[in-house]
Phi, psi and omega in degrees: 000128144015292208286318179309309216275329192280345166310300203314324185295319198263010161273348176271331186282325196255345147288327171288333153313274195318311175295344147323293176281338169271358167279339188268344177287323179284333179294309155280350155215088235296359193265341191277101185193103201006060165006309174258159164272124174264102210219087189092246147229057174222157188222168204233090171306149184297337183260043193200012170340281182298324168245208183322151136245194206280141166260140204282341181300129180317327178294322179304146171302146190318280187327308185278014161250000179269295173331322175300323196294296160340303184279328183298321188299310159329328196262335165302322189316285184319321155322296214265343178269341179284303185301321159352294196305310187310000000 
C-alpha cells in the first residue's frame, strides 16, 4: 500500500538520521560511538556483528522489526547521554 511504503521510507529516513549524528558525534568527539552498527536498512546489535541484521523495514517479521526498533532506541539513548555531556 501508498501508506506501508511511505512508513517504510520514513523509518529508513530516520535511521539513517540517527546514523548521522553518530558519524557527526564521532567526529567530535573521538571517544564516541553508536553501540549498534548501521548499514543501510538494517541495524547490527553489538553481540550480532557477523551475523545479519534486523531490518527497519515494516515488512521484516514482527519479532526482527521490534528488535530493529529495539536497537535504534539504544542508539538514540547513547546519542541523548552524549549530548547530555556536551
Amino acid at each position: 500500500s501508498s501508506a506501508g511504503k511511505r512508513f517504510n521510507t520514513a523509518l529508513s529516513l530516520l535511521l539513517r538520521a540517527v546514523k548521522e549524528l553518530g558519524v557527526y558525534g564521532s567526529k567530535i568527539d573521538p571517544t564516541f560511538r553508536l553501540p549498534q552498527r548501521i548499514e543501510g536498512d538494517s541495524i547490527f546489535s553489538s553481540a550480532e556483528h557477523s551475523r545479519g541484521g534486523k531490518s527497519i523495514q515494516a515488512v521484516a517479521a514482527e519479532e526482527e522489526w521490534t528488535k530493529a526498533l529495539k536497537y535504534m532506541l539504544i542508539d538514540l539513548k547513547a546519542l541523548l547521554a552524549w549530548c547530555s555531556k556536551c
